[in-house]
C-alpha positions as CSV (number, residue, x, y, z in Angstrom):
1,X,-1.8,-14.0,3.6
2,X,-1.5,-10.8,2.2
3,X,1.1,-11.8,-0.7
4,X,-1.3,-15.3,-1.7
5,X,-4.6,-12.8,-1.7
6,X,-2.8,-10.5,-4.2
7,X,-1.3,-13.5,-6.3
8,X,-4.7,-14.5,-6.3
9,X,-6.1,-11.9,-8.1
10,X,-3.3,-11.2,-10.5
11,X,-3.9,-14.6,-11.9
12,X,-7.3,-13.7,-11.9
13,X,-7.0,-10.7,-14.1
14,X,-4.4,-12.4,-16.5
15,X,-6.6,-15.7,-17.2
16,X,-9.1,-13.9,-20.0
17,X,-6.1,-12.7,-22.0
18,X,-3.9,-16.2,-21.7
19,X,-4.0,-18.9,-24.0
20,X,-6.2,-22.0,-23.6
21,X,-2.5,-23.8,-22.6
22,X,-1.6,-20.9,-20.5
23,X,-5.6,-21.1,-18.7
24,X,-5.0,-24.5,-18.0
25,X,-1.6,-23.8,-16.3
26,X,-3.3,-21.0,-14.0
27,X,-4.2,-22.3,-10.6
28,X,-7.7,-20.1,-10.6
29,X,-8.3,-22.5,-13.6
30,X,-8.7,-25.5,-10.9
31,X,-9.5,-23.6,-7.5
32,X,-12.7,-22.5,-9.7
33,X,-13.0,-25.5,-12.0
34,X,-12.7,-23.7,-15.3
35,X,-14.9,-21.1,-14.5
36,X,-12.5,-18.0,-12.3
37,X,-14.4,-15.2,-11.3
38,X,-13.3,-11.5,-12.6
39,X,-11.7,-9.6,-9.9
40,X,-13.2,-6.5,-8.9
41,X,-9.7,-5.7,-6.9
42,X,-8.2,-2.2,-8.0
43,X,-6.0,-2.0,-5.0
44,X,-4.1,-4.7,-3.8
45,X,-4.8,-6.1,-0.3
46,X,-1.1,-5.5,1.0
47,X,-1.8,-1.7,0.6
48,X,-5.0,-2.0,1.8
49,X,-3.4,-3.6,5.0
50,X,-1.3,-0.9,5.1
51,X,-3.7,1.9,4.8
52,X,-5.9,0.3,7.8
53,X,-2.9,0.2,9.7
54,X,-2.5,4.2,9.3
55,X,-5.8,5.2,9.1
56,X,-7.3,3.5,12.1
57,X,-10.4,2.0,10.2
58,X,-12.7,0.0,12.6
59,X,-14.2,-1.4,9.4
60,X,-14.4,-1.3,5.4
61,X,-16.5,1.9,5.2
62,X,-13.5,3.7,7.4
63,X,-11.6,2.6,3.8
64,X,-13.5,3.9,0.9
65,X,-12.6,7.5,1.4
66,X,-9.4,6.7,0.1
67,X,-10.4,4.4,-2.0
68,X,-12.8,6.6,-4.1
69,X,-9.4,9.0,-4.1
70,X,-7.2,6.1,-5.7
71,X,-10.4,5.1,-7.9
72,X,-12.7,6.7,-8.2
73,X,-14.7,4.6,-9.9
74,X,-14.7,1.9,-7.6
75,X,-17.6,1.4,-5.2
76,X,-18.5,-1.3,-2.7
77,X,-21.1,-2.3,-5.0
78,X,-19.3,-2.5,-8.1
79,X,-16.6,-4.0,-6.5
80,X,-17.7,-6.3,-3.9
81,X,-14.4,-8.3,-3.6
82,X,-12.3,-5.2,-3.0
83,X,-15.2,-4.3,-0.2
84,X,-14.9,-8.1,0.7
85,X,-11.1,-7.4,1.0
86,X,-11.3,-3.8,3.0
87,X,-13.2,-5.3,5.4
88,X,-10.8,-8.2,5.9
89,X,-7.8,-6.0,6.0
90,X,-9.2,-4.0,8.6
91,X,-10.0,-7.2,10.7
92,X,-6.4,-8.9,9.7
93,X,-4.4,-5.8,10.8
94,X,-6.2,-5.8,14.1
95,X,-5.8,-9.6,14.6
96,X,-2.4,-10.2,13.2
97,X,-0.3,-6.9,12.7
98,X,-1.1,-4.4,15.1
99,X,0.2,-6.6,18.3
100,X,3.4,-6.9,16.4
101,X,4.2,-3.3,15.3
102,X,7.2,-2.1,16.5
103,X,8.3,1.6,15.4
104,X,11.4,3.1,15.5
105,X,12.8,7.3,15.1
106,X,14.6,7.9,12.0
107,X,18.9,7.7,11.9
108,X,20.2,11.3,11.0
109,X,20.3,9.8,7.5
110,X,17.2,8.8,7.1
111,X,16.0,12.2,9.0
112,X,17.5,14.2,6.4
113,X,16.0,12.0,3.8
114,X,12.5,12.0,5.1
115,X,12.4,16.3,5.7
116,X,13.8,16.2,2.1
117,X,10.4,13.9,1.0
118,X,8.3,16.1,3.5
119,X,9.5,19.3,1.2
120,X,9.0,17.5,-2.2
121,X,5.4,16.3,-1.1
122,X,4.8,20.0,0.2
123,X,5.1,21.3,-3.0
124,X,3.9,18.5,-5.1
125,X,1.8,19.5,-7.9
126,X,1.6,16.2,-9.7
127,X,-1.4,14.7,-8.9
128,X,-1.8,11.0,-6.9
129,X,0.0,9.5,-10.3
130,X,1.6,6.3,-7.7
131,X,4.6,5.9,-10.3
132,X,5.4,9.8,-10.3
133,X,5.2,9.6,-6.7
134,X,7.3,6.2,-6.6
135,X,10.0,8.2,-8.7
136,X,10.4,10.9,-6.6
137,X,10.6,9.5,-3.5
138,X,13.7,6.7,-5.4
139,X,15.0,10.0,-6.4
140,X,15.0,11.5,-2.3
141,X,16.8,7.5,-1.2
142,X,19.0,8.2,-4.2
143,X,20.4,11.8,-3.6
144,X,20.3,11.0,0.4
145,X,23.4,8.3,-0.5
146,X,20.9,5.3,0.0
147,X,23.5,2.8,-1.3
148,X,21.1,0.2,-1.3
149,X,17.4,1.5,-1.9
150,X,15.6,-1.3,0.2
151,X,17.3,0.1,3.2
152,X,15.8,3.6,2.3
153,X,11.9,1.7,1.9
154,X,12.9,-0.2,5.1
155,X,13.6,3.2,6.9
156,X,10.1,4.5,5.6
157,X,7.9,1.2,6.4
158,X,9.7,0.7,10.2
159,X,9.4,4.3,10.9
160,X,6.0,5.4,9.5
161,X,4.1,1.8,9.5
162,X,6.1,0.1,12.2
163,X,6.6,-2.7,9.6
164,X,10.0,-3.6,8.1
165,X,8.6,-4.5,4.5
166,X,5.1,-2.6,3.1
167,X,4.1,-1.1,-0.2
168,X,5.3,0.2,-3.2
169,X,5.4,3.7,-1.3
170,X,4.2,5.9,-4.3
171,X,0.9,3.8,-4.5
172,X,0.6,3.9,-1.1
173,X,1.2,7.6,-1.4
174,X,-1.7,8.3,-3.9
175,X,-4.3,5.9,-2.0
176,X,-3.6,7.7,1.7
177,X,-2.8,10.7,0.0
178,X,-0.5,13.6,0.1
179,X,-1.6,15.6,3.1
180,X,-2.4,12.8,5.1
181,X,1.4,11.2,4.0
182,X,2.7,14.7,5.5
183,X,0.8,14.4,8.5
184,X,2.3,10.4,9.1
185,X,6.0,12.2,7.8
186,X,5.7,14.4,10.4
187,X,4.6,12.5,13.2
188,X,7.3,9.8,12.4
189,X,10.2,12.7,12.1
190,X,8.6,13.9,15.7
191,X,8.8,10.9,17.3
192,X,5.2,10.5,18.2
193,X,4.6,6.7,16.3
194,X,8.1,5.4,18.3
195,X,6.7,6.4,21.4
């Protein structure tokens, strides 16, 4: 559901700049007969799954806080589908993730890894830029001999979000936040989540 809610809205934002051919080729072009709504959705629901998953929201007001951070722009009036959506996330995570979270402690390699990203983000002074973020934590699964990259994002979404896929973890990052990311670091490097 997650995946088909955020292909959803990417056709939605490309239909006004495609061609009439291309318009006519988009599904929202017949799910809406001719007519798609705008989407309103500056986060994708995936990461919004994700961030109700870590920051126990009961509801879509337990999101916005970290919302506002990512966008501050966005509001649950201005954007009433991403509201829609928080809401939905929180109740989806509940309902279909949470009973089927399974968290794990790190391997020594990913240990080191995950203290090296615990340092960077300690003395991170760039901002919540997500790609700046997603760089530098490539760069940690690079220099931690990470042959194979997914297995370093695998590492961080079993150990920190009890999930083996999630999101791009610099966005994720920038919408949770740095200080709250160091908190969940730490807790995972503890072994408090895996117990």
């Amino acid at each position: 559901i997650p995946k088909a809610v955020d292909e959803y809205h990417q056709q939605l934002r490309a239909y006004p700049g495609q061609t009439p051919e291309q318009q006519l080729a988009n599904p929202v072009w017949h799910i809406h007969g001719g007519q798609p709504p705008v989407s309103d959705m500056v986060v994708p629901f995936a990461m919004l799954l994700n961030l109700a998953a870590v920051a126990g929201a009961k509801d879509a007001a337990g999101l916005w806080g970290f919302i506002r951070r990512y966008a501050p722009n966005a509001s649950p009036e201005t954007n009433p589908q991403l509201d829609q959506a928080a809401g939905f996330a929180v109740r989806y995570f509940a309902d279909f993730v949470a009973p089927k979270r399974v968290f794990r402690l790190p391997s020594d390699q990913e240990r080191a890894a995950m203290e090296d990203l615990v340092a960077r983000l300690s003395a991170w002074d760039g901002g919540h830029d997500a790609e700046a973020l997603q760089s530098m934590v490539f760069a940690v699964g690079k220099e931690h001999g990470f042959e194979n990259l997914r297995d370093w994002f695998k590492a961080l979404y079993e150990v920190l979000l009890g999930a083996s896929e999630g999101p791009r973890f610099g966005g994720f990052i920038a919408l949770y936040g740095i200080d709250e990311t160091l908190a969940l670091l730490r807790r995972g490097l503890s072994g408090a989540l895996a117990a």
